[in-house]
mmCIF file of the N, C-alpha and C atoms, coordinates in Angstrom:
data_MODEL
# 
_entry.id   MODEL 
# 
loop_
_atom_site.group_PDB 
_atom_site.id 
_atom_site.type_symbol 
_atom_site.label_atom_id 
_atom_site.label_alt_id 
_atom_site.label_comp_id 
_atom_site.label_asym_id 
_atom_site.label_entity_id 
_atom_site.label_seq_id 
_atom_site.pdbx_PDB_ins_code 
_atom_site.Cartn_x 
_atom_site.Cartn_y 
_atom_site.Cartn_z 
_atom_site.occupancy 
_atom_site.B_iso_or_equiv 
_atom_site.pdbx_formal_charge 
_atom_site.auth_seq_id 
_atom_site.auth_comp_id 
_atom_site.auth_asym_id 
_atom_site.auth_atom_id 
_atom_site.pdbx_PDB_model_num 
ATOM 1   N N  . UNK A 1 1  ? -88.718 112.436 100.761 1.00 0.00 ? 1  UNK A N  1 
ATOM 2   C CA . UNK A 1 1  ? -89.216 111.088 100.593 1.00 0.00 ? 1  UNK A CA 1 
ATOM 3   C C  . UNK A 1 1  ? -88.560 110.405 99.384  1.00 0.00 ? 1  UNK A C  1 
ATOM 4   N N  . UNK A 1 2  ? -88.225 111.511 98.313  1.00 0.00 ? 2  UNK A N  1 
ATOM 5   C CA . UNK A 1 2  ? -87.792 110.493 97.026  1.00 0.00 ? 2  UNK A CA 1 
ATOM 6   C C  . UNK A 1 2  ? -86.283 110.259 97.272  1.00 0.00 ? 2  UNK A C  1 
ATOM 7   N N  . UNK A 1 3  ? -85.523 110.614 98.430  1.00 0.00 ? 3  UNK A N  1 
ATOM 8   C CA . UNK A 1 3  ? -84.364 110.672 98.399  1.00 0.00 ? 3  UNK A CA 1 
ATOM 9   C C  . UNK A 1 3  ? -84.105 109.081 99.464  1.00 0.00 ? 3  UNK A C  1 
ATOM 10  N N  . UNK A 1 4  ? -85.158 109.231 100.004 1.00 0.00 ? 4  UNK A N  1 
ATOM 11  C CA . UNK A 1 4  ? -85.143 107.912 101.021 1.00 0.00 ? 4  UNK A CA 1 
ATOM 12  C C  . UNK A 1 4  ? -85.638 106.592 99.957  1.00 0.00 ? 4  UNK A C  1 
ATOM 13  N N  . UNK A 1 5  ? -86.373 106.779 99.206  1.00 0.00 ? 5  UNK A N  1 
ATOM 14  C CA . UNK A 1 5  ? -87.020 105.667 98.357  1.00 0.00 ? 5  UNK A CA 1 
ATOM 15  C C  . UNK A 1 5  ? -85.680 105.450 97.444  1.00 0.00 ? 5  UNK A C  1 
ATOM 16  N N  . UNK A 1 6  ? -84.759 106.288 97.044  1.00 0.00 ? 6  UNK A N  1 
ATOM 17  C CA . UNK A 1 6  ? -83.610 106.063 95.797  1.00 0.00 ? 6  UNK A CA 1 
ATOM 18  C C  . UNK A 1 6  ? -82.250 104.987 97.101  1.00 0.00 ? 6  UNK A C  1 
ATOM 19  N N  . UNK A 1 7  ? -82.295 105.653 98.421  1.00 0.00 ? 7  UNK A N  1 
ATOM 20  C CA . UNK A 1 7  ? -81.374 105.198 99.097  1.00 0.00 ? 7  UNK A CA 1 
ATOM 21  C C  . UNK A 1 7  ? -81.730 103.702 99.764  1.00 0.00 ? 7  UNK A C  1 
ATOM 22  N N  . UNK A 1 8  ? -82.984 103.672 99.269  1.00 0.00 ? 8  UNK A N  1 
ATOM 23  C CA . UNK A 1 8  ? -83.397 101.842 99.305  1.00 0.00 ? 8  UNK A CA 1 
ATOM 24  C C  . UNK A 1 8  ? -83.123 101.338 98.383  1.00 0.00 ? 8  UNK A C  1 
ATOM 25  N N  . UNK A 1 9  ? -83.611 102.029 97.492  1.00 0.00 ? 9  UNK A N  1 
ATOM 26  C CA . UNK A 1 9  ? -83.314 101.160 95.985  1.00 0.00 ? 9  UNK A CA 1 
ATOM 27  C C  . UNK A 1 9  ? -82.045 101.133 95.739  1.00 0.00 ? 9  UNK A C  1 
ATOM 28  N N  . UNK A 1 10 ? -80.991 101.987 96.629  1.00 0.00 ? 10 UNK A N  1 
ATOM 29  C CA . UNK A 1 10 ? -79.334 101.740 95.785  1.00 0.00 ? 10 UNK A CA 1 
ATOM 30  C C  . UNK A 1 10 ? -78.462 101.131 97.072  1.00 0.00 ? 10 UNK A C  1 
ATOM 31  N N  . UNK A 1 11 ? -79.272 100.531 98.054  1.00 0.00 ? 11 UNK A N  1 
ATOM 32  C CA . UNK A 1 11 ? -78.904 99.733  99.085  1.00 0.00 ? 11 UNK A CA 1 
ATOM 33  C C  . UNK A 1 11 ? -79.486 98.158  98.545  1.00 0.00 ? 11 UNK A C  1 
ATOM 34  N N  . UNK A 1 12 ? -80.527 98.359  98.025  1.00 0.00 ? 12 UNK A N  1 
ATOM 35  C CA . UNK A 1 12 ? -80.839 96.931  97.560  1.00 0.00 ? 12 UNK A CA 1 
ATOM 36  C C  . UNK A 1 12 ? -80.436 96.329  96.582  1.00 0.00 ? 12 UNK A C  1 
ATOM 37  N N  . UNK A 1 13 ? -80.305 97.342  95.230  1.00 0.00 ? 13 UNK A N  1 
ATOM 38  C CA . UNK A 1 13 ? -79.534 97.049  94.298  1.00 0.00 ? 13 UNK A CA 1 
ATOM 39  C C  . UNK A 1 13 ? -78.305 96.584  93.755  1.00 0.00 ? 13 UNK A C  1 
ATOM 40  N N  . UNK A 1 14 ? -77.688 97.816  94.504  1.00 0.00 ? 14 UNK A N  1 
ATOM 41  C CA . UNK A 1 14 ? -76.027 98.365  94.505  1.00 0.00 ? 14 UNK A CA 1 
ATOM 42  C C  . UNK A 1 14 ? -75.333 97.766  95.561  1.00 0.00 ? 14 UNK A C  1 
ATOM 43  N N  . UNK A 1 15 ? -75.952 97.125  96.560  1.00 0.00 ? 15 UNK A N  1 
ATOM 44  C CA . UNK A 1 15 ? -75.473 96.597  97.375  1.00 0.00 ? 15 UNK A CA 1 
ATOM 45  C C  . UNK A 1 15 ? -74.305 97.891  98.425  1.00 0.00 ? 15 UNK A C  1 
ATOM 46  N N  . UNK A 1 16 ? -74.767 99.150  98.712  1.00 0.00 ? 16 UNK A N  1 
ATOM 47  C CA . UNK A 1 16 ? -73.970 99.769  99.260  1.00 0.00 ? 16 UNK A CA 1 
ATOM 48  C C  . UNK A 1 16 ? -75.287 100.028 100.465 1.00 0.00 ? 16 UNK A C  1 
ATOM 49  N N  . UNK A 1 17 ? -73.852 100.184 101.694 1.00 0.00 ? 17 UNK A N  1 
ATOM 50  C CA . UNK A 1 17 ? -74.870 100.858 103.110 1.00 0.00 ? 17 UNK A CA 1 
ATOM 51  C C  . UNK A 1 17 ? -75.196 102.250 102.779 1.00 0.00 ? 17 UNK A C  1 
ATOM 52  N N  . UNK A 1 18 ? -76.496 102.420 103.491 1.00 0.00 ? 18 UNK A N  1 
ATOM 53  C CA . UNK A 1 18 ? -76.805 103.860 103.517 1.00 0.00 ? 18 UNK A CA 1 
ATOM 54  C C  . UNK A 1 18 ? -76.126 104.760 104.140 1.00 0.00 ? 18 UNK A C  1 
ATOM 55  N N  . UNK A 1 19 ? -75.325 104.452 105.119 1.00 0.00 ? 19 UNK A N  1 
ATOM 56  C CA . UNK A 1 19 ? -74.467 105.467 105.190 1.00 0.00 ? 19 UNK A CA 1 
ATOM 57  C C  . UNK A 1 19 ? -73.239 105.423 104.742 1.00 0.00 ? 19 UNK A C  1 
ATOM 58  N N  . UNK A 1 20 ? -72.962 104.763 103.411 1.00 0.00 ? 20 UNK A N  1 
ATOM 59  C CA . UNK A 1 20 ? -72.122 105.217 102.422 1.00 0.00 ? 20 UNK A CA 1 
ATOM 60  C C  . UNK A 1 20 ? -72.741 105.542 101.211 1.00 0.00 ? 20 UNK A C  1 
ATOM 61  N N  . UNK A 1 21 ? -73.647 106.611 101.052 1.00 0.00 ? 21 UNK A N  1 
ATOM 62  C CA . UNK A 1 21 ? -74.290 106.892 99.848  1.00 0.00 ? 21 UNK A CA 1 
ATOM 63  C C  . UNK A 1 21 ? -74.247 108.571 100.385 1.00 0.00 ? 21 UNK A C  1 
ATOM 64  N N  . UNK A 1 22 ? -73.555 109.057 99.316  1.00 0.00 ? 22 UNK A N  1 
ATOM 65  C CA . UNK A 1 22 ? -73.444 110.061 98.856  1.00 0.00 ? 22 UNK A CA 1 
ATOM 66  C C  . UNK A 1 22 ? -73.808 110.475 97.839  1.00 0.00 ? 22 UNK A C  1 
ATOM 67  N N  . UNK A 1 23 ? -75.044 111.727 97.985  1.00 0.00 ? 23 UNK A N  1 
ATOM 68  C CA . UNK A 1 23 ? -75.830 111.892 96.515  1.00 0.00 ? 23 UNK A CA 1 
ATOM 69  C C  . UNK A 1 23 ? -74.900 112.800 95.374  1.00 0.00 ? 23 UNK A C  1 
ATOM 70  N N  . UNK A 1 24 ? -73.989 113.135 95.797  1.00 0.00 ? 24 UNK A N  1 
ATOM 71  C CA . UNK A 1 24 ? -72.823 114.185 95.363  1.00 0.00 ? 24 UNK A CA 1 
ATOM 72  C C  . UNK A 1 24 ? -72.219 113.418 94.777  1.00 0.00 ? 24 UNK A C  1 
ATOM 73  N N  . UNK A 1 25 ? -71.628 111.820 95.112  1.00 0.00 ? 25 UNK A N  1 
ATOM 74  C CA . UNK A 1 25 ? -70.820 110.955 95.167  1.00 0.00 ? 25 UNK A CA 1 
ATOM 75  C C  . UNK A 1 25 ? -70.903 110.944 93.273  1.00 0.00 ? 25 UNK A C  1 
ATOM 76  N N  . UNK A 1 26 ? -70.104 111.039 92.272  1.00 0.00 ? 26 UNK A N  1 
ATOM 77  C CA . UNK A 1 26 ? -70.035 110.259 91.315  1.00 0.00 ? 26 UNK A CA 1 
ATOM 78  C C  . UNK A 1 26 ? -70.363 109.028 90.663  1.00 0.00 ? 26 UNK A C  1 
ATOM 79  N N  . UNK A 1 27 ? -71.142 108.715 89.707  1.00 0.00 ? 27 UNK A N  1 
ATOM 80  C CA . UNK A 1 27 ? -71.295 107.238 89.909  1.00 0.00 ? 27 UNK A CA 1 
ATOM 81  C C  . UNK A 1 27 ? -70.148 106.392 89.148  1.00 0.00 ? 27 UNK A C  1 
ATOM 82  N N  . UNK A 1 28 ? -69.539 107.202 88.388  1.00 0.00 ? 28 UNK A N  1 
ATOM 83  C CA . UNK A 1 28 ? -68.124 105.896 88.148  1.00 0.00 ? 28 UNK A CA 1 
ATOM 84  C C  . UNK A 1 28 ? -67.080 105.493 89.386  1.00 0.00 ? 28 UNK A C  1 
ATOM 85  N N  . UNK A 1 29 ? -67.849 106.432 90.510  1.00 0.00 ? 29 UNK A N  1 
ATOM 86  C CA . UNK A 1 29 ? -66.828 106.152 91.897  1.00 0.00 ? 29 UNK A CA 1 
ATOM 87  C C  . UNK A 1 29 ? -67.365 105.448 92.927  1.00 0.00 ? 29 UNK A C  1 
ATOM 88  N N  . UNK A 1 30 ? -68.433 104.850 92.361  1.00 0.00 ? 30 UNK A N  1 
ATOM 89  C CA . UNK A 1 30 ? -69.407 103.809 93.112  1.00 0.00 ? 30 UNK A CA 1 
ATOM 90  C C  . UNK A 1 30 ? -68.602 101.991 92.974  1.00 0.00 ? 30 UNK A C  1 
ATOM 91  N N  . UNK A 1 31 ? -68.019 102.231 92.123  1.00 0.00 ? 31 UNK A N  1 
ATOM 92  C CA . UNK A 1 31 ? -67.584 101.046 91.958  1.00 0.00 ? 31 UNK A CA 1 
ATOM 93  C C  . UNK A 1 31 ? -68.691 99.816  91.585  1.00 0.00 ? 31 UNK A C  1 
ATOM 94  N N  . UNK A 1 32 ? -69.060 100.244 90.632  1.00 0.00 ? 32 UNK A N  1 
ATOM 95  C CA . UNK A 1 32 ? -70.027 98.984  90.536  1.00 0.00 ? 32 UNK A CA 1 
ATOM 96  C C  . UNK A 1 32 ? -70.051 98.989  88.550  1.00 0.00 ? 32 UNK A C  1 
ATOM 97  N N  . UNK A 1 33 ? -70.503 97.756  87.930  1.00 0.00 ? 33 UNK A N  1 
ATOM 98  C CA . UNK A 1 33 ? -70.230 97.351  86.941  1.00 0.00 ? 33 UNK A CA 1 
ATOM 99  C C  . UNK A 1 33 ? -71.463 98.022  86.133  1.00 0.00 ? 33 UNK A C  1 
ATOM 100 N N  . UNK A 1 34 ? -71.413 98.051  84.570  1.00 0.00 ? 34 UNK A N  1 
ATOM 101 C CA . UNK A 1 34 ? -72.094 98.646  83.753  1.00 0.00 ? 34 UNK A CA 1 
ATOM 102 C C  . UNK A 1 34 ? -73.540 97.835  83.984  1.00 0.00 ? 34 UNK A C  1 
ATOM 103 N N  . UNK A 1 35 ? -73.800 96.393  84.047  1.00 0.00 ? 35 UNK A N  1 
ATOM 104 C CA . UNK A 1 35 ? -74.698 95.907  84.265  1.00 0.00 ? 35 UNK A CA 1 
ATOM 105 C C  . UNK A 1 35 ? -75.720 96.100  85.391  1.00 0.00 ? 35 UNK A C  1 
ATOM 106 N N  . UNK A 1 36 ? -74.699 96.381  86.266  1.00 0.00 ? 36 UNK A N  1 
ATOM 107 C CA . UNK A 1 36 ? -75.083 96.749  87.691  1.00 0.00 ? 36 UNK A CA 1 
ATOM 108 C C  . UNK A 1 36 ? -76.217 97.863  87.578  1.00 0.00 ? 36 UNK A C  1 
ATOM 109 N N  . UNK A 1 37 ? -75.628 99.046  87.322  1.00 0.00 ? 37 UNK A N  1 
ATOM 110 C CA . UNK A 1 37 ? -75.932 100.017 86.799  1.00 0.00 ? 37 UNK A CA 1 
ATOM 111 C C  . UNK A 1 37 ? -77.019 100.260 85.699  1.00 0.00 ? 37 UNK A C  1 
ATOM 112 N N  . UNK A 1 38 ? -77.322 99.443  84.775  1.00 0.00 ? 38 UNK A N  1 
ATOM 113 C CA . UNK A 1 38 ? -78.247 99.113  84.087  1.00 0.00 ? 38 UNK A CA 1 
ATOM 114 C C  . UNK A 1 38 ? -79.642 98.792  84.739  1.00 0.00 ? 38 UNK A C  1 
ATOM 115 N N  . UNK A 1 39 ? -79.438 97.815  85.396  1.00 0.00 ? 39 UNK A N  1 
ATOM 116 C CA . UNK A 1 39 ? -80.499 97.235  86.452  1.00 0.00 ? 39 UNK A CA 1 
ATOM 117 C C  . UNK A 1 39 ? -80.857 98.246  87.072  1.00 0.00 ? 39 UNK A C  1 
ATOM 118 N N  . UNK A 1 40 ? -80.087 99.222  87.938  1.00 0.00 ? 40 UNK A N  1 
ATOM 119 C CA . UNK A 1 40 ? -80.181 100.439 88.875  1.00 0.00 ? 40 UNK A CA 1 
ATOM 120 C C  . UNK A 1 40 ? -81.264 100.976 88.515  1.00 0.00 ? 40 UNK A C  1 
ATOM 121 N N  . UNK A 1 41 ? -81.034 101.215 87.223  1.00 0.00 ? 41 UNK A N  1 
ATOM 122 C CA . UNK A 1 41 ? -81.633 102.617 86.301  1.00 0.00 ? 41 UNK A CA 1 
ATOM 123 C C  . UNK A 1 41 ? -82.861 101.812 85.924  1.00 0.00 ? 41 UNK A C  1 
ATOM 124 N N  . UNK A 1 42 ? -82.808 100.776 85.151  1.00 0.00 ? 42 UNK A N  1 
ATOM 125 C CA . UNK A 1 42 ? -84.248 99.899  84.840  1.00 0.00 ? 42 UNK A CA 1 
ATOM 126 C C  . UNK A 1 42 ? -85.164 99.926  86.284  1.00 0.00 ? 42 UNK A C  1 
ATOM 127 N N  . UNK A 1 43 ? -84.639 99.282  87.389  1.00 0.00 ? 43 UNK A N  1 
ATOM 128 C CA . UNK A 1 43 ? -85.436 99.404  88.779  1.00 0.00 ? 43 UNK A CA 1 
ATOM 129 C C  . UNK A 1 43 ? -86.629 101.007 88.385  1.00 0.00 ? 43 UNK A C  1 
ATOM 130 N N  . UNK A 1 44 ? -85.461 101.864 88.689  1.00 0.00 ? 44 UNK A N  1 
ATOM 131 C CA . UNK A 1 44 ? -85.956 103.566 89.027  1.00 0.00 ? 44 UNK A CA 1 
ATOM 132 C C  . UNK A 1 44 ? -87.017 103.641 87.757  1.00 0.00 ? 44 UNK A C  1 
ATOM 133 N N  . UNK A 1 45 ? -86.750 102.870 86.893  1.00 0.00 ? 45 UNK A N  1 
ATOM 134 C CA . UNK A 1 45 ? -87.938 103.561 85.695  1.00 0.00 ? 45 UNK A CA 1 
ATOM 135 C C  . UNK A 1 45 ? -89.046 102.673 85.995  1.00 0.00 ? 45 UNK A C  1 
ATOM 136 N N  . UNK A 1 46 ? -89.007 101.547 86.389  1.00 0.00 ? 46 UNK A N  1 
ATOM 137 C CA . UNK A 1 46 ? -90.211 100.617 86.466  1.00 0.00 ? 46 UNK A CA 1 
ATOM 138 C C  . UNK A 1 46 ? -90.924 101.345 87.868  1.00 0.00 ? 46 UNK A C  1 
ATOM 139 N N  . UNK A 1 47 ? -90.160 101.872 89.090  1.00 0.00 ? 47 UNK A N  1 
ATOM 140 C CA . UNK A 1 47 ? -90.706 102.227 90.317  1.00 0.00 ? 47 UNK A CA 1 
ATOM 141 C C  . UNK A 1 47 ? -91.707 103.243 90.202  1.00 0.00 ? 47 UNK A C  1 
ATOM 142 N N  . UNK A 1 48 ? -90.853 104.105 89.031  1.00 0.00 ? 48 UNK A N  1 
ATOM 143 C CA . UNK A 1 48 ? -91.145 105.638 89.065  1.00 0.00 ? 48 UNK A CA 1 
ATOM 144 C C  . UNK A 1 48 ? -92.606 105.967 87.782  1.00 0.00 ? 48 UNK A C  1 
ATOM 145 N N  . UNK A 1 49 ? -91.896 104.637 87.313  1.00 0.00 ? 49 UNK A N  1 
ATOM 146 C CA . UNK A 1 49 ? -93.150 104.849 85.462  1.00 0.00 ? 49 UNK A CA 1 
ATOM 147 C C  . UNK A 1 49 ? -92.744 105.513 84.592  1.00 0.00 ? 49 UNK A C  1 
ATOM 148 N N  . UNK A 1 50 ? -91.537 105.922 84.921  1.00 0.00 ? 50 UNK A N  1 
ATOM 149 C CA . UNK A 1 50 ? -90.538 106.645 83.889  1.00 0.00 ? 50 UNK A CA 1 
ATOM 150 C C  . UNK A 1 50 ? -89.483 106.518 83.036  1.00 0.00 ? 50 UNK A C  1 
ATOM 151 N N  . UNK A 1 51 ? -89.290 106.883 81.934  1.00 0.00 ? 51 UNK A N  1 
ATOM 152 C CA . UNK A 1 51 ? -88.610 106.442 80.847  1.00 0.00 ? 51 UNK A CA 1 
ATOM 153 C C  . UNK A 1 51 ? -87.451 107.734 80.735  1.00 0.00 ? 51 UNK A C  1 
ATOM 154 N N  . UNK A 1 52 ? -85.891 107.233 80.903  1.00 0.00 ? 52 UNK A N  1 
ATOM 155 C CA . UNK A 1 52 ? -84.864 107.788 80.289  1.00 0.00 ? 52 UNK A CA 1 
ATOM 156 C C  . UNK A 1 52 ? -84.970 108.451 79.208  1.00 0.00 ? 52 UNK A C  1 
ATOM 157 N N  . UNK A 1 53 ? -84.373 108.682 78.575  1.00 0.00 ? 53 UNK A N  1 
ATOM 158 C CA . UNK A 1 53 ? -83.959 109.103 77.263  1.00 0.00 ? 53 UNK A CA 1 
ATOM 159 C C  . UNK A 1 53 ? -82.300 108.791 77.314  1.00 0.00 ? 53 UNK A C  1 
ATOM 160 N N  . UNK A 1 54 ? -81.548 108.527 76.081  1.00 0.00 ? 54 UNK A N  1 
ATOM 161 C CA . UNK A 1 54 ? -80.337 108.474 76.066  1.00 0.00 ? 54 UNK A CA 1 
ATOM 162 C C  . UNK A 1 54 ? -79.264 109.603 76.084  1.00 0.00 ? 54 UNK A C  1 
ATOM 163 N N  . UNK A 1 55 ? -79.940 110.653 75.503  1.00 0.00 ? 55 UNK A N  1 
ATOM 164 C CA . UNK A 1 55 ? -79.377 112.114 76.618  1.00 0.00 ? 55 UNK A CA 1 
ATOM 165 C C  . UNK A 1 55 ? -79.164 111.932 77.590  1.00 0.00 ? 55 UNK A C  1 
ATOM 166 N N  . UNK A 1 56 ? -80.516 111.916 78.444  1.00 0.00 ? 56 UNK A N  1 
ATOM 167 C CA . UNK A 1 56 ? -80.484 111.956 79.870  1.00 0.00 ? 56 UNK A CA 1 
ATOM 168 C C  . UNK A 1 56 ? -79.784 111.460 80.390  1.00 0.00 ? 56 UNK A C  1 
ATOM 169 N N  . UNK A 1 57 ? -79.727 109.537 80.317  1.00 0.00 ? 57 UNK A N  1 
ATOM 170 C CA . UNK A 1 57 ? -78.434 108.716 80.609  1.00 0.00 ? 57 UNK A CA 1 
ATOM 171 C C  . UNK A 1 57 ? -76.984 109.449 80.703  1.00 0.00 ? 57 UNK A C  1 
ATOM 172 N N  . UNK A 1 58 ? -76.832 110.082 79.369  1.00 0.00 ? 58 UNK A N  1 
ATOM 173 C CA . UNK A 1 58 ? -75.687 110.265 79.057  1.00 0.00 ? 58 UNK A CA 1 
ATOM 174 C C  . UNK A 1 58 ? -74.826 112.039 80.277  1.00 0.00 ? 58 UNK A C  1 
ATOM 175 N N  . UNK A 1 59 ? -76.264 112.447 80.793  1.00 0.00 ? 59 UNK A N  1 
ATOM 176 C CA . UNK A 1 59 ? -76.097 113.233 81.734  1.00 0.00 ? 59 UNK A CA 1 
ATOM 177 C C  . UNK A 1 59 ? -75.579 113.035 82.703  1.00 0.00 ? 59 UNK A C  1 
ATOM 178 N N  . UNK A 1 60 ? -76.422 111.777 83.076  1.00 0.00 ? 60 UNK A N  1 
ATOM 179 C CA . UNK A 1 60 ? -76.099 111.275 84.814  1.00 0.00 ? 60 UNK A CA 1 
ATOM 180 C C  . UNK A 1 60 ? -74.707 111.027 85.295  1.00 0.00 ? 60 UNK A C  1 
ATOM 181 N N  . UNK A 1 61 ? -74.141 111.887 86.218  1.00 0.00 ? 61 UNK A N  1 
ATOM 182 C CA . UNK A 1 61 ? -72.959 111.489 86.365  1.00 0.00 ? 61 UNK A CA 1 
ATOM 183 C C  . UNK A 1 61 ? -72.979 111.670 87.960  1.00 0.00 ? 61 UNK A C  1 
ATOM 184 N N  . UNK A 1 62 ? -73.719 111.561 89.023  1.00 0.00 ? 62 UNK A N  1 
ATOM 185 C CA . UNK A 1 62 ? -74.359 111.443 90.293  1.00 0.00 ? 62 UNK A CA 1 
ATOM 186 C C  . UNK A 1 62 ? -75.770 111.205 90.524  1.00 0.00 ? 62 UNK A C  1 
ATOM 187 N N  . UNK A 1 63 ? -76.169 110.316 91.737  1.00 0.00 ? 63 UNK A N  1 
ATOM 188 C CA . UNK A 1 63 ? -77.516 110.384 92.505  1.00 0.00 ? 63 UNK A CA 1 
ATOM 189 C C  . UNK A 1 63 ? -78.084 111.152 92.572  1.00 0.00 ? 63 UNK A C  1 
ATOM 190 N N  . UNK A 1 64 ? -77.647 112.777 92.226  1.00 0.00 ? 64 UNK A N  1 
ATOM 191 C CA . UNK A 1 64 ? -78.260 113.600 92.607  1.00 0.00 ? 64 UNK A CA 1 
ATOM 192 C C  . UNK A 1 64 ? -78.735 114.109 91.653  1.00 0.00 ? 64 UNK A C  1 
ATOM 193 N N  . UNK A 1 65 ? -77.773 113.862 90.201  1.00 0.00 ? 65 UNK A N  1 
ATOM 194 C CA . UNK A 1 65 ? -78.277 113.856 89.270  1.00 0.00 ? 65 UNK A CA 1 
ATOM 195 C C  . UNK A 1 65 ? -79.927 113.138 88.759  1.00 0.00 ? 65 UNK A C  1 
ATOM 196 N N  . UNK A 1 66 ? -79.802 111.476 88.948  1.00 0.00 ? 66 UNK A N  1 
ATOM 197 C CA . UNK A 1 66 ? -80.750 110.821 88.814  1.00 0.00 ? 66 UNK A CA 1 
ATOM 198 C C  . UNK A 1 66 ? -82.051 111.259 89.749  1.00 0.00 ? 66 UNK A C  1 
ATOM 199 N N  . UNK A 1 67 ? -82.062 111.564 90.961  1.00 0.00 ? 67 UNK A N  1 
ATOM 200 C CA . UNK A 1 67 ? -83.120 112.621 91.798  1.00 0.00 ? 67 UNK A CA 1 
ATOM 201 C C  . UNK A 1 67 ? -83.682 113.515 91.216  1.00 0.00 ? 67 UNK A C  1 
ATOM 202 N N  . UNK A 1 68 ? -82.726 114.421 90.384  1.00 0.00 ? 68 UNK A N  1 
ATOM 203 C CA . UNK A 1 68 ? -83.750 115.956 89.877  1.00 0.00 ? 68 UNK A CA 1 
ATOM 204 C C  . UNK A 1 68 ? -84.391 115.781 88.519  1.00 0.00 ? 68 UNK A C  1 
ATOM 205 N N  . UNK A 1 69 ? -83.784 114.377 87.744  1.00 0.00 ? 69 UNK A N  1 
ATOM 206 C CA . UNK A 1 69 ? -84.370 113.740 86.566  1.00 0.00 ? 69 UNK A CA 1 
ATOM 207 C C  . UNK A 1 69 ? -85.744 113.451 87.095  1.00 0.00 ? 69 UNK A C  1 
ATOM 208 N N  . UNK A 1 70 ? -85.669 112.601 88.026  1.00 0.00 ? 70 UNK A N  1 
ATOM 209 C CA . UNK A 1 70 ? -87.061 112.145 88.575  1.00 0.00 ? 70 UNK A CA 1 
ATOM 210 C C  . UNK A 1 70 ? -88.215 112.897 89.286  1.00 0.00 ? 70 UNK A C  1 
ATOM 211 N N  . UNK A 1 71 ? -87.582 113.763 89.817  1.00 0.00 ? 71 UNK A N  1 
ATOM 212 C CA . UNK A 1 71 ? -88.613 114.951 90.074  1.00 0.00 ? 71 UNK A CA 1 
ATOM 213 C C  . UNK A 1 71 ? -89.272 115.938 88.624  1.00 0.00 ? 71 UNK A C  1 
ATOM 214 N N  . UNK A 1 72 ? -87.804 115.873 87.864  1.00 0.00 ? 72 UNK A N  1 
ATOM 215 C CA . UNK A 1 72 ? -88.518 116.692 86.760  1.00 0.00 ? 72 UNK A CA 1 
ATOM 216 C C  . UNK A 1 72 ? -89.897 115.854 86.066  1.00 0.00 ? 72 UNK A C  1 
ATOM 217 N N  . UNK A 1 73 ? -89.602 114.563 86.003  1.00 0.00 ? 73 UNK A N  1 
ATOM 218 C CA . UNK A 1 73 ? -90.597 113.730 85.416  1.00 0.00 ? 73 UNK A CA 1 
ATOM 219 C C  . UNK A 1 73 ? -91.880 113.414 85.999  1.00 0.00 ? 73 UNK A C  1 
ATOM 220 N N  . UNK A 1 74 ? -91.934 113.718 87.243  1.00 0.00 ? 74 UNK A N  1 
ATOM 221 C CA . UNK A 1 74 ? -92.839 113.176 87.941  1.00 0.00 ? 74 UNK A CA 1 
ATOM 222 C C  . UNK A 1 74 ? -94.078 114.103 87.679  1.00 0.00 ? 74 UNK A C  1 
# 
């Protein structure tokens, strides 16, 4: 379920189809701008009630990444 709720939110956001979302996929290979990306991540914390840390940020380097953040938090 949280994998379907992230692939709305990065179809609505990110403006990419769901079946071009790859949770493996890299996100500097998403092609999308730092701002973009900002918003992304603000969305997921307001959805989720959860707060980053700048570690964490500094972790994320896939969707799949941002998924097991959010499970850990939940």
């Amino acid at each position: 379920m949280l994998r379907e709720e992230l692939i709305k939110i990065v179809e609505e956001n990110l403006n990419i189809d769901a079946e071009n979302i790859d949770f493996a996929t890299k996100i500097e290979d998403l092609d999308i701008d730092s701002i973009d990306l900002l918003d992304f991540i603000m969305t997921i914390e307001d959805k989720y009630d959860i707060e980053f840390s700048d570690e964490e940020l500094d972790q994320i380097k896939s969707l799949e990444d941002i998924e097991e953040l959010i499970e850990k938090k939940k």
